[in-house]
DSSP file (Angstrom, degrees, kcal/mol; ACC not computed):
  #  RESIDUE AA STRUCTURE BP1 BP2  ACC     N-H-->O    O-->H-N    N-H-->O    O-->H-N    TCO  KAPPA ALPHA  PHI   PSI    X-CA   Y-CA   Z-CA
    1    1 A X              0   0    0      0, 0.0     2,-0.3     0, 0.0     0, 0.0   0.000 360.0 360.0 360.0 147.4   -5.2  -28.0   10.3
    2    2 A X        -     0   0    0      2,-0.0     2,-0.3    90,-0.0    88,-0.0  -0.618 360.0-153.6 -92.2 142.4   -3.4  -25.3    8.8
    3    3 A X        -     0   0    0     -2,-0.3     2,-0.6     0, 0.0    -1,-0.0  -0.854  15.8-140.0-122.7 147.4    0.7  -25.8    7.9
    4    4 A X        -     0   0    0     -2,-0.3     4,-0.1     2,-0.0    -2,-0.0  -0.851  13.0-126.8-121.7 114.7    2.6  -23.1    7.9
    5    5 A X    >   -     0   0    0     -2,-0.6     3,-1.0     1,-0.1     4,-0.3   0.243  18.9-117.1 -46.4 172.7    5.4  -22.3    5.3
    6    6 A X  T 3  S+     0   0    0      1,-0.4     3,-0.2     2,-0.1     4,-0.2   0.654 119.9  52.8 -85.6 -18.4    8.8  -21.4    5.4
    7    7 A X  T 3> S+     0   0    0      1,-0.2     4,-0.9     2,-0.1    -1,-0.4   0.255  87.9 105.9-114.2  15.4    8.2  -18.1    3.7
    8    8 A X  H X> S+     0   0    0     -3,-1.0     4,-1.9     1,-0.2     3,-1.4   0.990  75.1  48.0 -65.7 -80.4    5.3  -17.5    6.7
    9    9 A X  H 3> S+     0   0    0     -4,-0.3     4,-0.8     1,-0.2    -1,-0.2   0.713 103.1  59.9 -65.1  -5.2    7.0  -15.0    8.9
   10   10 A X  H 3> S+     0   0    0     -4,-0.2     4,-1.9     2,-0.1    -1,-0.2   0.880 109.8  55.5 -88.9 -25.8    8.2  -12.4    5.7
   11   11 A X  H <X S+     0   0    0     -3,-1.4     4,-1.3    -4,-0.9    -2,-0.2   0.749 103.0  44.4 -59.0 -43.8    4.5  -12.4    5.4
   12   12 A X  H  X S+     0   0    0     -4,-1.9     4,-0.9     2,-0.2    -1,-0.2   0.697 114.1  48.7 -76.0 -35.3    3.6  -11.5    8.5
   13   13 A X  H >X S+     0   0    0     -4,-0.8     4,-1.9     2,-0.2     3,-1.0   0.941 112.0  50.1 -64.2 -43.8    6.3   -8.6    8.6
   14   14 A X  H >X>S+     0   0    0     -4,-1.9     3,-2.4     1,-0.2     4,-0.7   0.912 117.4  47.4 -87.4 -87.2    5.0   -7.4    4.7
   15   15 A X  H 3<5S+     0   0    0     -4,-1.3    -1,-0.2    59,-0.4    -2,-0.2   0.433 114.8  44.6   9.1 -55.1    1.2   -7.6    7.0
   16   16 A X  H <X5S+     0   0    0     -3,-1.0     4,-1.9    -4,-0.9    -1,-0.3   0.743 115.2  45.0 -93.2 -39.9    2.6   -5.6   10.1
   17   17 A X  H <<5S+     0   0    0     -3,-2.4    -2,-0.2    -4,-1.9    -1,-0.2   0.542 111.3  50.3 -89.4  -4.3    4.2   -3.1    8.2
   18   18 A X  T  X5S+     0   0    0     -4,-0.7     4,-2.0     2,-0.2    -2,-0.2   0.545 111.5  55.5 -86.1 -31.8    1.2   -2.5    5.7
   19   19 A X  T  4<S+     0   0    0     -5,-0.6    -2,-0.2     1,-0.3    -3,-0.2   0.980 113.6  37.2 -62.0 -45.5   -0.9   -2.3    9.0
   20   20 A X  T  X S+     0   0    0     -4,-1.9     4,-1.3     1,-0.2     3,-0.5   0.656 114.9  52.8 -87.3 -18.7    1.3    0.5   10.5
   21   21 A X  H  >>S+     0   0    0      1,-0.3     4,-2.9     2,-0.2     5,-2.6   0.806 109.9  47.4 -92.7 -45.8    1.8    2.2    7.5
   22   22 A X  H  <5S+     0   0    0     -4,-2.0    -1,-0.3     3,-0.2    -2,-0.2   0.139 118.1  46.3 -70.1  11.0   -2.2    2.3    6.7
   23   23 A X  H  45S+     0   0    0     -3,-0.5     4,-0.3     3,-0.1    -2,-0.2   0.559 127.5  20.8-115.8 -48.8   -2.8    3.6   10.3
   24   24 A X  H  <5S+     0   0    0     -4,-1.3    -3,-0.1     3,-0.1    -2,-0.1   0.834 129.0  36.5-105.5  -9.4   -0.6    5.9   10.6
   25   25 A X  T >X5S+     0   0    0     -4,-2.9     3,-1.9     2,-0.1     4,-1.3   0.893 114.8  52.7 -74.0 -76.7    0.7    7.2    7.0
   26   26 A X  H >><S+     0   0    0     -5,-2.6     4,-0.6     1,-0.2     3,-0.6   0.629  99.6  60.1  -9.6 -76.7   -2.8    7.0    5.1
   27   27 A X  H 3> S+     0   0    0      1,-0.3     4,-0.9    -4,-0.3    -1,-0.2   0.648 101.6  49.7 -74.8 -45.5   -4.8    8.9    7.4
   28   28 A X  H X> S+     0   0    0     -3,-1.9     4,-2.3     2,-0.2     3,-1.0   0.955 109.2  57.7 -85.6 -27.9   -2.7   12.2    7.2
   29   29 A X  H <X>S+     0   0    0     -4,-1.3     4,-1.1    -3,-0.6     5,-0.6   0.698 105.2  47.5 -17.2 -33.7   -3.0   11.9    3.2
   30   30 A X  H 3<5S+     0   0    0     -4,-0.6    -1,-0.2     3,-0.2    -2,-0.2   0.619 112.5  53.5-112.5   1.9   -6.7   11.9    3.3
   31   31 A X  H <X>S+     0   0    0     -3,-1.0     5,-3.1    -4,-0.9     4,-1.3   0.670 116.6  35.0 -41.6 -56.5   -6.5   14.9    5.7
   32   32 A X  I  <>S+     0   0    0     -4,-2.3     5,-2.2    -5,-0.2    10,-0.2   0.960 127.0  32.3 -57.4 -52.5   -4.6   16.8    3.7
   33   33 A X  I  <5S+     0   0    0     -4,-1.1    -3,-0.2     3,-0.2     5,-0.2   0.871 134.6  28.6 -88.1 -52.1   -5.6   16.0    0.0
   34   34 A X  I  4<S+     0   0    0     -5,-0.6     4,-0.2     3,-0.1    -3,-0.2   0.873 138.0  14.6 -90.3 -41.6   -9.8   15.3    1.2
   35   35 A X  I  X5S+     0   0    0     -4,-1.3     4,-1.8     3,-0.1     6,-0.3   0.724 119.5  55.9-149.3 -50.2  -10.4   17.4    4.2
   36   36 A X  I >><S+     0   0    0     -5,-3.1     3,-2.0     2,-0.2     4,-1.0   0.982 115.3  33.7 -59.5 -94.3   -7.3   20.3    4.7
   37   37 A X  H 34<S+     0   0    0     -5,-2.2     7,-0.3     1,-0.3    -1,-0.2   0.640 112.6  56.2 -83.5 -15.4   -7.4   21.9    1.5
   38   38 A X  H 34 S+     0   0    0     -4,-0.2    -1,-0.3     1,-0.2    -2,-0.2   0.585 109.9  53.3 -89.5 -20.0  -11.4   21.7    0.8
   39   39 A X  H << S-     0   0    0     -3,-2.0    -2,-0.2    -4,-1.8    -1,-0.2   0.817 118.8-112.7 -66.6 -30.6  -11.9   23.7    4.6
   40   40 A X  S  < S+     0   0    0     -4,-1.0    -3,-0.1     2,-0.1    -4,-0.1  -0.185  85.1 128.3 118.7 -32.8   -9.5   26.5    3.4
   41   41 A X  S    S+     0   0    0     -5,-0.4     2,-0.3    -6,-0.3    -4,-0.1   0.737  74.2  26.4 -49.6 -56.0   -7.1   25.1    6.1
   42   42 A X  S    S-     0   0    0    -10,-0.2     2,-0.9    -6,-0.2    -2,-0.1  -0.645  99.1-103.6 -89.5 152.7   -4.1   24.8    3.5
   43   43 A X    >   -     0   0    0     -2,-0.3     3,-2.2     1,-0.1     4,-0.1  -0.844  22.2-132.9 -92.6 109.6   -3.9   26.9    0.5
   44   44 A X  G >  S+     0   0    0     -2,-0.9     3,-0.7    -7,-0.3    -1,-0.1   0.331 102.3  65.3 -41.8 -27.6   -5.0   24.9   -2.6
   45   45 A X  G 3  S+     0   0    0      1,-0.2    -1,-0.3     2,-0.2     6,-0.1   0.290  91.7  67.0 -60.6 -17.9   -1.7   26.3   -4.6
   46   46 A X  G <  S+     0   0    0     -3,-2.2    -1,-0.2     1,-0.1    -2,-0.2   0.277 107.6  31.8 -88.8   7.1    0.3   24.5   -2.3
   47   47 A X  S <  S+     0   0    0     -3,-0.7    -2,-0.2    -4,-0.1     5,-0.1   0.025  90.9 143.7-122.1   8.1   -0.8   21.1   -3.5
   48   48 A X     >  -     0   0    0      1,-0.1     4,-4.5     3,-0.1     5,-0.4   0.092  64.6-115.7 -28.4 148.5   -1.2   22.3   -7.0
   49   49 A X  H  > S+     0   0    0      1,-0.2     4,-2.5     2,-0.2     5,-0.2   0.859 113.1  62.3 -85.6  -5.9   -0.2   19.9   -9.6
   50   50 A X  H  > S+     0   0    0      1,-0.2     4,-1.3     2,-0.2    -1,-0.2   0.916 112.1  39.4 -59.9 -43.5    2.7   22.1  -10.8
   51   51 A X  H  > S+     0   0    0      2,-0.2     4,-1.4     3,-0.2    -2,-0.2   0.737 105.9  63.0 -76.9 -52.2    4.1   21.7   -7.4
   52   52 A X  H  X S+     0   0    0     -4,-4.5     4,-1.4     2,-0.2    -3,-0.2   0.857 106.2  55.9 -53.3 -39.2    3.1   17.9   -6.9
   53   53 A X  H  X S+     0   0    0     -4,-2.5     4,-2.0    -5,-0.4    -2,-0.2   0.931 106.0  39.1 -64.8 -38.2    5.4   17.3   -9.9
   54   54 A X  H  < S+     0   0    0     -4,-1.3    -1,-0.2     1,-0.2    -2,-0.2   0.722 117.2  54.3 -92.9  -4.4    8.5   18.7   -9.0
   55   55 A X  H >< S+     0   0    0     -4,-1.4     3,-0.9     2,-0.1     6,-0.4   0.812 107.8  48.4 -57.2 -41.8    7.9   17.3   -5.6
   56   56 A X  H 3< S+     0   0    0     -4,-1.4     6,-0.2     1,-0.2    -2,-0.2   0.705  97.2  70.4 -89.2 -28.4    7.4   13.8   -7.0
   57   57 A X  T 3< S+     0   0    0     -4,-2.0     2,-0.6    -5,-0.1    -1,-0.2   0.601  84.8  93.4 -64.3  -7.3   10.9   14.2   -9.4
   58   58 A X  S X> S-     0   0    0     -3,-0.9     4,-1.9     1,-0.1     3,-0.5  -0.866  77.0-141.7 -89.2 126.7   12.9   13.9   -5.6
   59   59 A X  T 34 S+     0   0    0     -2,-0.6     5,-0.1     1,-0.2    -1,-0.1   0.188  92.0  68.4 -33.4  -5.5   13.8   10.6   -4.9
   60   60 A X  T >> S+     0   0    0      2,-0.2     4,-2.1     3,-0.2     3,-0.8   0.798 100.6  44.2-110.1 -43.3   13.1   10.5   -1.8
   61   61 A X  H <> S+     0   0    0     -3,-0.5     4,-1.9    -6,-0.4     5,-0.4   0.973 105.0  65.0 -52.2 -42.2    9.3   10.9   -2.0
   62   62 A X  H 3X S+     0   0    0     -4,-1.9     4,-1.2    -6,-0.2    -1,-0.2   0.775 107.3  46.8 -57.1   2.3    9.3    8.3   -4.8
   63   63 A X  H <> S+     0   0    0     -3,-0.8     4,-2.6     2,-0.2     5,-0.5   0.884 109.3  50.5 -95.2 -87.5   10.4    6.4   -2.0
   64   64 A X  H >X S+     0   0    0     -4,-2.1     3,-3.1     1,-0.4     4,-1.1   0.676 113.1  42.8 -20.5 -91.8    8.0    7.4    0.2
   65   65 A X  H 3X S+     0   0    0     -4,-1.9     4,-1.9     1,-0.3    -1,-0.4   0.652 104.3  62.6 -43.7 -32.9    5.3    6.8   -1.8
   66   66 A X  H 3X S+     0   0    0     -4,-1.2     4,-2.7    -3,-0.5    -1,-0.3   0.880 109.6  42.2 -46.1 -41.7    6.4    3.8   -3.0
   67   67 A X  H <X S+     0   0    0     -3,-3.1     4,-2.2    -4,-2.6     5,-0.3   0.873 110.1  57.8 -69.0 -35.6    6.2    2.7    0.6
   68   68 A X  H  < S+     0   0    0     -4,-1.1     4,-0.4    -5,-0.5    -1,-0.2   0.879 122.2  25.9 -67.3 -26.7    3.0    4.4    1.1
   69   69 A X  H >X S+     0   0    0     -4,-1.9     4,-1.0    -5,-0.2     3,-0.6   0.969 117.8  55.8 -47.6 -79.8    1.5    2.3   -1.9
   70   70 A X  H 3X S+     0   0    0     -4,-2.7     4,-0.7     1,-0.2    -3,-0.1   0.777 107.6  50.5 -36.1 -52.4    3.6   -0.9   -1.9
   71   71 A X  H 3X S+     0   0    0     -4,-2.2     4,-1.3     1,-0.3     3,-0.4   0.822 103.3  53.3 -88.5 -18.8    2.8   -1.9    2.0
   72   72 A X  H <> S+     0   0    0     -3,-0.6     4,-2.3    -4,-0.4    -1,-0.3   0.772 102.2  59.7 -47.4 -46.9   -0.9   -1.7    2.2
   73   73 A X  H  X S+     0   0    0     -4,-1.0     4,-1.3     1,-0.2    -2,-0.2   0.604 108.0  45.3 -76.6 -19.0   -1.3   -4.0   -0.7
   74   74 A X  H  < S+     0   0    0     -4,-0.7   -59,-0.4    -3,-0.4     5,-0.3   0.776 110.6  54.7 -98.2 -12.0    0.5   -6.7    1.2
   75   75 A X  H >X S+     0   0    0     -4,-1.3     4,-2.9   -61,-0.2     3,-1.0   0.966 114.6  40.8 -54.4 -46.7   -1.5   -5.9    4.3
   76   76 A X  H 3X S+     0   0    0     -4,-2.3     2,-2.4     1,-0.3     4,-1.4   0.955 112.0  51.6 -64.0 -68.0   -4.8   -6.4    2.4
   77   77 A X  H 3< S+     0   0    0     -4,-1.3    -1,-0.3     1,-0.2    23,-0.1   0.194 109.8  49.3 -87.2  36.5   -3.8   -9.2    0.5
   78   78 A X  H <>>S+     0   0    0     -2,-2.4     4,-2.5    -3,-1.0     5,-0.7   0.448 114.4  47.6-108.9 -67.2   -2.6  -11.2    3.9
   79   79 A X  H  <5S+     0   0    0     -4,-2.9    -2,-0.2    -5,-0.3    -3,-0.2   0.809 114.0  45.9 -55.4 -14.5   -6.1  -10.2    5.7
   80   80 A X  T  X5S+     0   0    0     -4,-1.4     4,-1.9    -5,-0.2     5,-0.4   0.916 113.4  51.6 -86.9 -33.4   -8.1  -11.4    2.6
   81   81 A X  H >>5S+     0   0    0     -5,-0.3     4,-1.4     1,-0.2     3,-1.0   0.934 121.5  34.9 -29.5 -75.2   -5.7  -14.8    2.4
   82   82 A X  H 3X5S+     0   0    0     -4,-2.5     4,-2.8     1,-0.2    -1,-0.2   0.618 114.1  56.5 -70.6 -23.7   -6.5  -15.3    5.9
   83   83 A X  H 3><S+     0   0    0     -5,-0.7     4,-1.5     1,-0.2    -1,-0.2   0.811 107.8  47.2 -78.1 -22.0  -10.1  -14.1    5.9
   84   84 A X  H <X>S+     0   0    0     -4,-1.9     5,-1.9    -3,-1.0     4,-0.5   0.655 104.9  60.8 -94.9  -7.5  -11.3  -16.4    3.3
   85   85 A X  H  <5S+     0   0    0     -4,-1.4     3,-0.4    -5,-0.4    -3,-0.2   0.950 113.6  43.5 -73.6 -34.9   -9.5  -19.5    5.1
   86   86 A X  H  <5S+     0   0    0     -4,-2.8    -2,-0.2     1,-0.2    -1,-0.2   0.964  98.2  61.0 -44.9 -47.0  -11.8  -18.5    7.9
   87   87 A X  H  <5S-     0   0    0     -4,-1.5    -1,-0.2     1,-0.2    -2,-0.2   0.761 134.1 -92.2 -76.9  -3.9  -14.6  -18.0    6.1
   88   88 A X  T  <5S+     0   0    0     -4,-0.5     2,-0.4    -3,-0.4    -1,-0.2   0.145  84.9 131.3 135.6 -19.3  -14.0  -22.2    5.1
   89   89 A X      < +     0   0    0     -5,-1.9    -1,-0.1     1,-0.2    -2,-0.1  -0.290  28.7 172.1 -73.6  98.8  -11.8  -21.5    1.6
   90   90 A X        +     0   0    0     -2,-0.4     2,-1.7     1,-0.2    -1,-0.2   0.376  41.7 115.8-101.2  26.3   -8.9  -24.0    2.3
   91   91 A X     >  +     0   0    0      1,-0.2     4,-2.4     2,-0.1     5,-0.2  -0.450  39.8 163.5 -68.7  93.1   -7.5  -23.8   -0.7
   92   92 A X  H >> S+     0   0    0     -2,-1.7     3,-3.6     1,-0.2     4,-1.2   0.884  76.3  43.5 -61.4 -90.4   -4.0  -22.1    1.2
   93   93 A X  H 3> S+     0   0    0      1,-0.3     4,-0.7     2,-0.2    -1,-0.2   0.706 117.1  41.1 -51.8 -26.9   -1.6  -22.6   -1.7
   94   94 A X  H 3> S+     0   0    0      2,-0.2     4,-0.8     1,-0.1     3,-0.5   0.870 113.2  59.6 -79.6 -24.6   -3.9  -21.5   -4.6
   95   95 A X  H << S+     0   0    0     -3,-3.6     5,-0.3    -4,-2.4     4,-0.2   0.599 108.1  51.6 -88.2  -9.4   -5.2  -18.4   -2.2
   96   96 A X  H  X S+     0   0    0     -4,-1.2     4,-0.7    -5,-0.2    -1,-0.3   0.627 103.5  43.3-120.1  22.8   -1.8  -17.3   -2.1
   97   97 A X  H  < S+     0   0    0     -4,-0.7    -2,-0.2    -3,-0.5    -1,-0.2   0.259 118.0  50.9-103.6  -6.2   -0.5  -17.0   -4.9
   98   98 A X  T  X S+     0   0    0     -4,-0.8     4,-3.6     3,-0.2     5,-0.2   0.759 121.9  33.2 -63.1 -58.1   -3.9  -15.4   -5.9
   99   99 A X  H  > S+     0   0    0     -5,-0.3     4,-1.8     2,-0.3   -22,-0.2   0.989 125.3  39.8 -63.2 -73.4   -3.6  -12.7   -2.6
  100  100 A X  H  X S+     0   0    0     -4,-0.7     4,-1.4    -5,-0.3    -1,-0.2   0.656 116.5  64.3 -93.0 -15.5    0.2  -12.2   -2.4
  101  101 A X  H  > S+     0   0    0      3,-0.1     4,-1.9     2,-0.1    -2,-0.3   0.914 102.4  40.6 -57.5 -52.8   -0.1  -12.2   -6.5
  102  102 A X  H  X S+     0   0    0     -4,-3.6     4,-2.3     2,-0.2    -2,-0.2   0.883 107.6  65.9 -66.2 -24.0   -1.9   -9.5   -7.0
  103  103 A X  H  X S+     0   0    0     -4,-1.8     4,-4.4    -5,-0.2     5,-0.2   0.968 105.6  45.4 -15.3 -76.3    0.1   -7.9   -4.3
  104  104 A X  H  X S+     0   0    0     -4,-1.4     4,-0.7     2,-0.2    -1,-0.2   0.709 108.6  54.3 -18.8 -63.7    3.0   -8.3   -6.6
  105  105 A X  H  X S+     0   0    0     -4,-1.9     4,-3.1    -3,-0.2     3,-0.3   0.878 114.6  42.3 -50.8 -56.9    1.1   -6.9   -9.7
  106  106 A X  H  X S+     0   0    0     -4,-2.3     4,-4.9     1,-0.2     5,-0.4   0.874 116.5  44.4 -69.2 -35.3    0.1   -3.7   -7.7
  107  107 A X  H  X S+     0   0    0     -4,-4.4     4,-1.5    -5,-0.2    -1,-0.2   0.941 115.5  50.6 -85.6 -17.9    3.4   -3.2   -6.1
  108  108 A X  H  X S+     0   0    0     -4,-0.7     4,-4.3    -3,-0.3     5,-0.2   0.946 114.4  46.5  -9.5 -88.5    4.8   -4.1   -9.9
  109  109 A X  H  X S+     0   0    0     -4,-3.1     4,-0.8     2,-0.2     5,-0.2   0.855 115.6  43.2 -50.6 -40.5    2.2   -1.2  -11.3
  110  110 A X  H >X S+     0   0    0     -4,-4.9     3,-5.0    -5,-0.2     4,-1.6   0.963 108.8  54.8 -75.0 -52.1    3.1    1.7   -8.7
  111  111 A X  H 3X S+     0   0    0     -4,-1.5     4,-0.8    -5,-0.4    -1,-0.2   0.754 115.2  42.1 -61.0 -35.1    6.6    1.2   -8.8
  112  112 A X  H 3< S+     0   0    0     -4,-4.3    -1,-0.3    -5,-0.1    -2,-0.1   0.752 115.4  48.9 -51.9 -24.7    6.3    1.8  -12.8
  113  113 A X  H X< S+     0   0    0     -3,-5.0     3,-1.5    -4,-0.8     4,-0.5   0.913 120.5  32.5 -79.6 -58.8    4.0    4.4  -12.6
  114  114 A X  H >X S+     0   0    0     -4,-1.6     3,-3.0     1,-0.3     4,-0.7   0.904 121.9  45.4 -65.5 -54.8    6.0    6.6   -9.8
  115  115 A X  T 3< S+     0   0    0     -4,-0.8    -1,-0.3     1,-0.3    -2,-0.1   0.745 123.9  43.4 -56.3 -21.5    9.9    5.6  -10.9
  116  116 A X  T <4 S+     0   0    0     -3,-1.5    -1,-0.3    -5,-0.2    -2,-0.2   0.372  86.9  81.9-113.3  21.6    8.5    6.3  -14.8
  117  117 A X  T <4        0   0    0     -3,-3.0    -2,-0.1    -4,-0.5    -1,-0.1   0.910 360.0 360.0 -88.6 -54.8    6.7    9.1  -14.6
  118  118 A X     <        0   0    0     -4,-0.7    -2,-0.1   -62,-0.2    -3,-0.1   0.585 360.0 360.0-106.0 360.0    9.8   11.8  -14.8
């Protein structure tokens, strides 16, 4: 039977809020950047990378992006936790500090890349 730790329900918020953030954030990204400017729909000089930079020096995207990065990586690494206890792997404690470690790492790596780039 599976026990569930104290630290259980911050896990499940990081989860829920990677979910909604991948459903509803994601999806107009990969419109814009995949699908928008390669029909003509947008004009490619308006996602130029001259223009992505000084957009990405406001604080308020790195934020944004941070969030669009950061919460996805704890969704994933909740649903693989949980996917591989199904699938029979009971190590729980080793699978989450594997899962919700690399989390860590990744949210660790964006939050260098975007806060250090300018």
């Amino acid at each position: 039977m599976y026990k569930a730790d104290k630290s259980e329900p911050f896990w499940w918020s990081m989860f829920s809020l990677g979910g909604m953030v991948a459903a509803l954030l994601v999806p107009i990204h990969i419109f814009l950047d995949g699908l928008a400017v390669p029909l003509g729909l947008i004009d490619a000089d308006l996602l130029g990378y001259e223009r992505m930079q000084a957009l990405i020096a406001n604080p308020f995207v790195k934020i944004y992006l941070s969030v669009l990065i950061v919460l996805p990586l704890y969704h994933a690494a909740h649903r693989i936790r949980f996917t591989l206890h199904e699938l029979g792997i009971r190590k729980s404690r080793l699978l989450a500090v594997l899962c919700y470690g690399g989390a860590l790492i990744g949210t660790a790596v964006a939050l260098y890349v975007l806060w250090g780039l300018l």
